[in-house]
N, C-alpha and C positions, 0 to 999 in steps of 0.2 A: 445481547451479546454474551454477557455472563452464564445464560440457561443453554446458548449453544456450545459456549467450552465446555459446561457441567459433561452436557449430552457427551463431547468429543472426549472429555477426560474417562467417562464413566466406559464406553465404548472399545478404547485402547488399553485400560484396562481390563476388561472381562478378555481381548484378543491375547491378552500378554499372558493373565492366569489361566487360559481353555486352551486360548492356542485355535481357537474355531470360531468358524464363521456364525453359526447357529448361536454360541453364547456372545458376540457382537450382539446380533438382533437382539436380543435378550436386555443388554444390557442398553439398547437405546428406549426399551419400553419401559424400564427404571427396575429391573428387576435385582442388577447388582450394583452395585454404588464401587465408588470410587477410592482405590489402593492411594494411599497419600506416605507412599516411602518415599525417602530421601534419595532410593539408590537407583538409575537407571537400568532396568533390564535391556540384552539385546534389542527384544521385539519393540518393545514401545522407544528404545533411542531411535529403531529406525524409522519408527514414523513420524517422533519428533522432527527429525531433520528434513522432513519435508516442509514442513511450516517455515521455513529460513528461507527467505527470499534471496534469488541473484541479482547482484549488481552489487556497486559501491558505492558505501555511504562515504559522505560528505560532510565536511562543515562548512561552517562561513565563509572564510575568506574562500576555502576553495569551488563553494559556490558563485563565487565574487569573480573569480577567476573564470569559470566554466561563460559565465553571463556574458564577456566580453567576446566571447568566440561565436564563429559564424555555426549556423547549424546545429544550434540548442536549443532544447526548445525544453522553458521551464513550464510545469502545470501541475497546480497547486488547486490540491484535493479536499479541500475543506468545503463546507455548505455553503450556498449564498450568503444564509442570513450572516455566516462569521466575515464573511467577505464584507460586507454592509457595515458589523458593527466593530472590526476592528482594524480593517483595509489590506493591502494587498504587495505583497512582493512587484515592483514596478515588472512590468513587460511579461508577467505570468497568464496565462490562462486560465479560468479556473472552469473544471471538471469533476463537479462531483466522485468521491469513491464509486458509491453508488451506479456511475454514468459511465466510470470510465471505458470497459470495455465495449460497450454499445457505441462510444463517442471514437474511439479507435477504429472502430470497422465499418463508418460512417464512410460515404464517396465521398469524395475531397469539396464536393461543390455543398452538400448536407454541412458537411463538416463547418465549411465560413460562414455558410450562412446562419449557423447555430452561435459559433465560437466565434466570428468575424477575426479567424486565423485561420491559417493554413495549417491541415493535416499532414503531422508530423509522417514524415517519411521512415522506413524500417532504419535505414544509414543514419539517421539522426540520433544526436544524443539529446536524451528524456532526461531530465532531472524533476523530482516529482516532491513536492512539501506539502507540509499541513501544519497543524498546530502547534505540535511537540515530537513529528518523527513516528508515528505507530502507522497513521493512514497511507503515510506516505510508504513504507516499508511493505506494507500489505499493494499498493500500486505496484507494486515493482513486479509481482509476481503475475499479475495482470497484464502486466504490457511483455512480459518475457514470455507470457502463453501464447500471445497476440502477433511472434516475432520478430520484436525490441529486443535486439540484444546492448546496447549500450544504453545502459539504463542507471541512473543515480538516484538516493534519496538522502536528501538535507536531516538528518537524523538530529539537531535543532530544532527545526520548524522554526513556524511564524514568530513563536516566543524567543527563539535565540534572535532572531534578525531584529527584533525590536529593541533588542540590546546594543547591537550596533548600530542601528540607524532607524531612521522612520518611517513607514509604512504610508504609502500612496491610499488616500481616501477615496473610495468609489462610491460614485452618488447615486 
């Protein structure tokens, strides 16, 4: 992950100092390295602001709150093996990051038979967790390309909920 930001940093900046496409390429072959100013330029804040995912983030209670209502459907993007060794949001799905868009565009009947749940509908609201809020915030952007527009991400994660309560063991 780390050697793909490098690439992304090194990249937007060669576009921000050329201003061209030709010095981009350039700069994903490692030929210029990366401006580390403090000040944002135009060109690179605007492509920062695409990295920001739509939807609204959440915390606890108000994911407490979200869970009680009909037509939410929570799914929670961490790996199996974390799902295994540290348990799971009760009544979550879990869908890998990794999965999630393939797992979205699946036919409803694919869908249960994989997830033995029902494929969230576009009118649904998505609420989407992981460990600490990174994965889940990067879900968001995923399902709102997919269009999900009422989308939330628990920007606690698993670590905040285990603060409040305890975590459903999956065997």
């Amino acid at each position: 992950m780390s050697a793909w930001l490098g690439r992304l940093c090194v990249a937007v900046s060669a576009v921000n100092r050329a201003g061209t496409v030709q010095r981009a390429a350039a700069a994903r072959q490692g030929e210029i390295s990366c401006i580390t100013s403090t000040a944002w330029s135009p060109p690179l804040l605007a492509v920062r602001s695409f990295s920001v995912s739509s939807g609204t983030t959440i915390n606890y209670e108000e994911l407490k709150n979200l869970l009680k209502k009909d037509g939410v459907v929570h799914i929670d993007v961490r790996e199996p093996w974390e799902i295994k060794e540290y348990g799971v949001i009760k009544g979550s799905i879990n869908i890998p990051l990794g999965d999630l868009g393939a797992a979205l565009q699946m036919t409803p009947e694919d869908f249960e038979k994989k997830y033995v749940k029902k494929l969230p509908e576009k009118s649904n609201t998505l609420v989407f967790s992981c460990l600490a809020g990174i994965r889940s915030g990067k879900a968001l952007g995923v399902a709102t390309s997919l269009g999900y527009n009422r989308v939330h991400h628990y920007t606690g994660g698993f670590n905040d909920w285990t603060r409040h309560e305890m975590p459903e063991k999956q065997s």
